[in-house]
N, C-alpha and C positions, 0 to 999 in steps of 0.2 A: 169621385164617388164610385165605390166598387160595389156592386151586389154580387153575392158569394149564397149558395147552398143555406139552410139552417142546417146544423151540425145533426149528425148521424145517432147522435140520441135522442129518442123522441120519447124518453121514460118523464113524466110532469116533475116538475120543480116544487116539491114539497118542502122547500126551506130553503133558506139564506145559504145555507151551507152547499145545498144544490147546484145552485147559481153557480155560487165561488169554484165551485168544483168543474162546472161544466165551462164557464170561462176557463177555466185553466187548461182544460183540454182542448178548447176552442184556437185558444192562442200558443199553443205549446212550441209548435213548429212555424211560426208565425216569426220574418225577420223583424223587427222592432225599431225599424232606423228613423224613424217622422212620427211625429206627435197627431193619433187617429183618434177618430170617434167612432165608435162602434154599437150598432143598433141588433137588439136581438127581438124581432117579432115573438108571444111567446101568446098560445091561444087560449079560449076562455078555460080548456079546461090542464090550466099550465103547462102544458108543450112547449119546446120549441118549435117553431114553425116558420115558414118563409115570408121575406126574405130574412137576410143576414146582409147587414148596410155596415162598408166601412167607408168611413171619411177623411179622405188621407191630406195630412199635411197641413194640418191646420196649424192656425198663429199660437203663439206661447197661450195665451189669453183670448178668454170670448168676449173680448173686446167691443170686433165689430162684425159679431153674428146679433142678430135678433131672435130670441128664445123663442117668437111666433113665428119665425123660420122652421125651425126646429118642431116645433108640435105641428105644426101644420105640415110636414112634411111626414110624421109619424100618425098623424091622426088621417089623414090621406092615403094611410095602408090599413090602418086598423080600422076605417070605416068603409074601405071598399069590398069586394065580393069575397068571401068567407073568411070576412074580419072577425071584430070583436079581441077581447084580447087587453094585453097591455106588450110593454117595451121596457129591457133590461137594457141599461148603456154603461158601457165600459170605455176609459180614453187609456188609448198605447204612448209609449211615448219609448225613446230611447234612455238608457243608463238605469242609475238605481235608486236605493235610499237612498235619503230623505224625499218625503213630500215639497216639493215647492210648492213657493207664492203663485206658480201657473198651475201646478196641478190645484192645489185649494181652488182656486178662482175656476175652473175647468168644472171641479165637481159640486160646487155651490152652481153653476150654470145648470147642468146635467138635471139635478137632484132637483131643481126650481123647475125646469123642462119637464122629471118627471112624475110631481107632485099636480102640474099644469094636466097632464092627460087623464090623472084619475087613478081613481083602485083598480088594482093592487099594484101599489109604488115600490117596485124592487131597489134593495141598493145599487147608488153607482157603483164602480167598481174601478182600480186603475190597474194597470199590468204595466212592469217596466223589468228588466233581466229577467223574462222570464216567471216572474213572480206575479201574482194576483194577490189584488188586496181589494177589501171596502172598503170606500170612503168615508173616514171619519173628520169631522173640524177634529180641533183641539178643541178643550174642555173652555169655556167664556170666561174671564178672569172678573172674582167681586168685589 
């Protein structure tokens, strides 16, 4: 686990679009070789704020993480001294399109983790060549 800076823009996050954008800057010069998890502290009044949590090298699959790992680990910043707030999580991983079977399962985790801490539930997000995306499933078949 690496704690890094939150990034040098502290203008609020007034849309989805914000995020997308500010992950991209975040990760732009970022080597991408190991599959991370990335925590962005962001404060009550949409900041980024510190820290900035990567988590390097995790398994294909959140297999055998515990999601009350995960929130407890987040909710353990965002209720200590000049918390409050929520957490935007992005997972890196190396190569490109397509979304895999580990990234779906990665962002079904994330999105459970970040639906678990409360309002306002940013999207996941994945970044791979350099690229930033949201996580979307696929549409449920009827």
């Amino acid at each position: 686990m690496s704690v890094r800076r939150p990034p040098q823009d502290q203008t609020p996050l007034a849309s989805t679009t914000a995020l997308t954008a500010l992950w991209q800057r975040t990760v732009a010069w970022e080597p991408l070789r190991v599959r991370s998890i990335w925590l962005l502290f962001i404060d009550a009044r949409a900041r980024p704020s510190g820290p900035l949590i990567t988590i390097d090298d995790v398994a294909d699959g959140p297999y055998a993480v515990g999601l009350d790992e995960l929130v407890d680990l987040c909710r353990g910043i965002l209720d200590g001294p000049g918390g409050g707030g929520s957490v935007a999580m992005l997972m890196s991983r190396a190569g490109g399109a397509p979304w895999t079977v580990s990234d779906r399962a990665w962002g079904r985790f994330l999105t459970r983790g970040a639906e678990e801490l409360g309002p306002p539930v940013w999207p996941v997000h994945l970044a791979h060549s350099q690229v930033v995306e949201r996580f979307r499933l696929p549409a449920r078949r009827r």
